[in-house]
N, C-alpha and C positions, 0 to 999 in steps of 0.2 A: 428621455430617461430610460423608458423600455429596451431600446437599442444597446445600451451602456450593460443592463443585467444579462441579453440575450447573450452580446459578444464573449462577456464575463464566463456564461454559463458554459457557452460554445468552447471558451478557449480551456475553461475544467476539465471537461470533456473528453478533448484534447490531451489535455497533461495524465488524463487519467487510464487513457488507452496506448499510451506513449509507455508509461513505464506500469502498465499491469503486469509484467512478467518479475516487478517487485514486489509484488502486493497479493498475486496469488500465489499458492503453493496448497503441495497436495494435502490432503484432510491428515491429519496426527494418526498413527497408528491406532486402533478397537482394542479394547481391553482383550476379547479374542484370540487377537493376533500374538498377544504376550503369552498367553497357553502355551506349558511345552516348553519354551524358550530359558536357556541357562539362565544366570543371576546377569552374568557379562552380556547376554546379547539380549536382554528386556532394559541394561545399563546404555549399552547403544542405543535402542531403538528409541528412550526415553528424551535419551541425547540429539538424536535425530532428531526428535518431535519437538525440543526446545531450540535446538538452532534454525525450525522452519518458522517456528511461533515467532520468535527476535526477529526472522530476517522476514518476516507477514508483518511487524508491526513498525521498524526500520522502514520497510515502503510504503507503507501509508503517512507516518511521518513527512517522508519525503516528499508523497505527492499533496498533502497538505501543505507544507509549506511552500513549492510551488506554485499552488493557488492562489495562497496569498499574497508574495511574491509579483504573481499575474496581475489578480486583482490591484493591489498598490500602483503597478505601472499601468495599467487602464486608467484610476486615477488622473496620476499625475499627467497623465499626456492627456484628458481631460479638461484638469484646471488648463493646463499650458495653451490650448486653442481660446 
């Protein structure tokens, strides 16, 4: 039964270094950085930081449900032996 959690964990792992370049993304703009900045370019940069935050939360989704996905067919090929 050990063996079953190990591969499970091995193969998250896996799935998780596979598409990390979904899942991270750069830190959201510092309050800081909006100093200075027109109404239109803290409107952008807002913009930016919510279509990195959707597409950081989009990859986790993702690689969550890969896992699960994984895991279900560890399972079943499991039962199947």
């Amino acid at each position: 039964m050990a063996h079953r959690s190990d591969s499970t964990s091995s193969s998250g792992e896996r799935i998780e270094a596979e598409y990390a370049r979904y899942t991270d993304a750069p830190p959201p703009y510092s309050e800081k950085q909006y100093e200075g900045k027109s109404e239109n370019e803290q409107n952008h940069m807002r913009m930016t930081d919510y279509s990195k935050e959707i597409a950081r939360m989009m990859g986790r989704q993702l690689v969550r449900g890969l896992k699960i996905d994984d895991a279900e067919e560890g399972k079943e090929a499991k039962v199947a032996e």
